[in-house]
N, C-alpha and C positions, 0 to 999 in steps of 0.2 A: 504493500500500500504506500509505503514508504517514498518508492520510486516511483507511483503514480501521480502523488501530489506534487513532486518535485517538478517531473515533466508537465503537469502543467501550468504548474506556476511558472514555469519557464515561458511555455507559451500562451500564458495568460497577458502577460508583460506587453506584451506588441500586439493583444487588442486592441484597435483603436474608440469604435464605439462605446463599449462600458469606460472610457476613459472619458470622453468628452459628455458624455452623460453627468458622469459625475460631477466633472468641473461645472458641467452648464446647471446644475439641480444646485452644487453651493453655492453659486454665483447667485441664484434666482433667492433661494432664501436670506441671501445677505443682503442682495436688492432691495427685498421685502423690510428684511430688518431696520433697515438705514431710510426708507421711505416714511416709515412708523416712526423713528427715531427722535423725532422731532414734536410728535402728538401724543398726547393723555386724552384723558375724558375731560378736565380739565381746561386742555390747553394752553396749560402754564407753564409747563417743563416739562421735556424728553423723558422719556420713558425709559425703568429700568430695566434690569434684564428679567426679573422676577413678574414687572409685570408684561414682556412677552409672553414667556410662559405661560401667566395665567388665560391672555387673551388672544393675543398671534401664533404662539405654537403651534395649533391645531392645524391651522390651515401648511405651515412647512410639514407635518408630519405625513398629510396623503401626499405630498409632490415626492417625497423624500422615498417613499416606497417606490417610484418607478424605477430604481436601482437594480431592484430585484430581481425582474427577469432579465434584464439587460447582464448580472453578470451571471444567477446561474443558466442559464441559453446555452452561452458560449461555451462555455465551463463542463457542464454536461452531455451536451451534446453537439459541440463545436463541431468535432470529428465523423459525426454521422455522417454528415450530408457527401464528403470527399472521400469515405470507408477506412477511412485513416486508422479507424477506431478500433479497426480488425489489426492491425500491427499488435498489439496491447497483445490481446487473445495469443494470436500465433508466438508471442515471444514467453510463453507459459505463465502469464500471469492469471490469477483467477481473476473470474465475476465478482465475486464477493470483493477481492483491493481495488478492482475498477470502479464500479457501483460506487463506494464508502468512502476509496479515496477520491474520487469527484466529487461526491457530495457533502460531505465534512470541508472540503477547500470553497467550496462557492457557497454555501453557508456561512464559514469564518466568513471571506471577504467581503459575502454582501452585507454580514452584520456592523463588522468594523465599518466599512465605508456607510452605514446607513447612519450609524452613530456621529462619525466627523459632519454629516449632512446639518442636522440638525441641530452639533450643539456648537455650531461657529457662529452664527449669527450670537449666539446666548453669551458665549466667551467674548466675543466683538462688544456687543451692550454693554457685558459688564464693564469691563475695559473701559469704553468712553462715557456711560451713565451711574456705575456702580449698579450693585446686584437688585438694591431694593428691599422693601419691605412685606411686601403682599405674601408672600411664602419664604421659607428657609431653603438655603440650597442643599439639604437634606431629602426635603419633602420632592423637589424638582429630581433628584438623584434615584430616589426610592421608585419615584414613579416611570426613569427611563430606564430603570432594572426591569420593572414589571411590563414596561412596552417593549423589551427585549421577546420577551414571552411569542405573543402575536406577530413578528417579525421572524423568529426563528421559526416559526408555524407555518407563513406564508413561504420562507423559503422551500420549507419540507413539499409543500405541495407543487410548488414549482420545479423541482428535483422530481418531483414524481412524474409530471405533466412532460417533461424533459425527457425523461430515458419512455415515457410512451411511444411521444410524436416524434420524438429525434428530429427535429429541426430549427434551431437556433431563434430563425427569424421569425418564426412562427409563436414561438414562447416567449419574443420582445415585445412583438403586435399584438397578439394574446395578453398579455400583462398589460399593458396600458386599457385595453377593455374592462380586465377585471377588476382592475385598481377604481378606475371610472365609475361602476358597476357599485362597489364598495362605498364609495363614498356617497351615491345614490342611496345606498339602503341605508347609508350613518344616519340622512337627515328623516327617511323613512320611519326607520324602526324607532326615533324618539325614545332610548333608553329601551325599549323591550327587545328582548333575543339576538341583543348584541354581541353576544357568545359564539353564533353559530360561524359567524367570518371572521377574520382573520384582521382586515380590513377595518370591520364595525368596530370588533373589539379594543384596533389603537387609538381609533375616533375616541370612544370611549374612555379612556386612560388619559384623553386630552381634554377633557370636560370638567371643568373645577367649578364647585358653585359657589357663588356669591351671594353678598348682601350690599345691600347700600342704603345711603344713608346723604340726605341733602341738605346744606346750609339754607337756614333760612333769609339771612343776609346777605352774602354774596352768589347765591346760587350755584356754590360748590359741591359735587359729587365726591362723597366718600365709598370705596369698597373693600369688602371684608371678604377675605377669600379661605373657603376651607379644604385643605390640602391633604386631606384626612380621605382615603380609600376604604370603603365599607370593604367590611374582612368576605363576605361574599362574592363581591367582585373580585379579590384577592385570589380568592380560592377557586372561583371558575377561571379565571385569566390563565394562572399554571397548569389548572389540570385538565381540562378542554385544551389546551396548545400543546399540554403535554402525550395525551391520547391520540389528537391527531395530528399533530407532529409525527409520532412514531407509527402511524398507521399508514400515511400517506409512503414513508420512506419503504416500509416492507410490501406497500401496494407495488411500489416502483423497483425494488428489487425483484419481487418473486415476476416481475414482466420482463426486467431484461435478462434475467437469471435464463428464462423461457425464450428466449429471442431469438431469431435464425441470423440475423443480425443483416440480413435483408434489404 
């Protein structure tokens, strides 16, 4: 397995799409961040990085997924399309370090790179605003540990979707539908059976409720934000991602395991 990961990290390097993807997706949420930067509810001073979080995050966290299939595609199933994929085979390597080591590497990468996605603009704000007050960067921490969850979920299923259809392009263009798709049902489902996607569920993890509270002399909005995850949500988030995380990966083995490689 050892030597599978290697080799494609090797040729993962001189990908150029999942490259420019990435640059153009941090580019875009730091766009976003730096355009906000300057506005509160207020309008008296720039906005901290705590309060992105509470209010602009959501909207970086669906763009930031379209990471996803863009690197596992390549990754998994780069090699189908040119049968490249059969070298692997022919040099006695099993199914099992093929499968596992492609999918544990586009996993890792697309988790690492989905993380830099999202918390540069937040590092950037702090940086030129200070963190703020609305939440602790504990509470912001806690909560992109558990939007890890839903993110290693969608990758599983796209490693699944990958070694089915073997074809790279297919599971880029694909993935921007379903992410779309996703963020359609987040405003749908309004907190009900946001469990069952992968998609809903980060929506979800990005939804902090407030309260507020209005000057009656100057007309100033005050908000109070609670950053506090009901242990429910807690508990479905891990073990829902957990299940089908690991169901979609063995859905996706015992297919190529079966494969005539075709």
């Amino acid at each position: 397995m050892r030597n599978i990961i290697k080799s494609q990290l090797y040729q993962f390097r001189k990908e150029k799409i999942p490259f420019f993807v990435f640059v153009g997706l941090t580019a875009l949420n730091i766009f976003s961040a730096l355009l906000n930067s300057n506005l509160n509810f207020n309008n008296t001073e720039p906005i901290t990085a705590s309060t992105y979080v509470t209010t602009y995050f959501i909207s970086a966290l669906l763009t930031s997924v379209f990471i996803i299939p863009v690197i596992v595609g390549p990754v998994c199933c780069g090699d189908f399309t040119d049968k490249t994929s059969n070298y692997e085979i022919l040099s006695g390597h099993l199914r099992r370090d093929i499968f596992f080591g492609r999918s544990l590497m586009a996993i890792l990468i697309a988790l690492i790179e989905w993380i830099i996605i999202v918390i540069v603009p937040v590092i950037m704000l702090t940086v030129m605003n200070g963190w703020g007050t609305d939440i602790t960067v504990g509470d912001a921490v806690f909560r992109l540990f558990l939007m890890s969850f839903p993110i290693i979920r969608m990758c599983c299923e796209f490693v699944m979707l990958a070694f089915i259809i073997k074809n790279p392009y297919i599971i880029m263009a694909g993935g921007y539908i379903i992410v779309m798709l996703g963020g359609i049902l987040a405003n749908i489902s309004q907190g009900t059976g946001w469990f069952f996607m992968s998609t809903t569920n980060l929506m979800q993890l990005g939804i902090f409720d407030f309260w507020a509270t209005y000057g009656l002399s100057d007309g100033t909005s005050n908000f109070i934000y609670d950053a506090v995850v009901p242990a429910q949500d807690i508990i479905l988030t891990i073990v829902v991602s957990t299940v089908v995380s690991i169901g979609a990966l063995a859905i996706g083995y015992i297919f190529f395991k079966n494969d005539d490689m075709n």
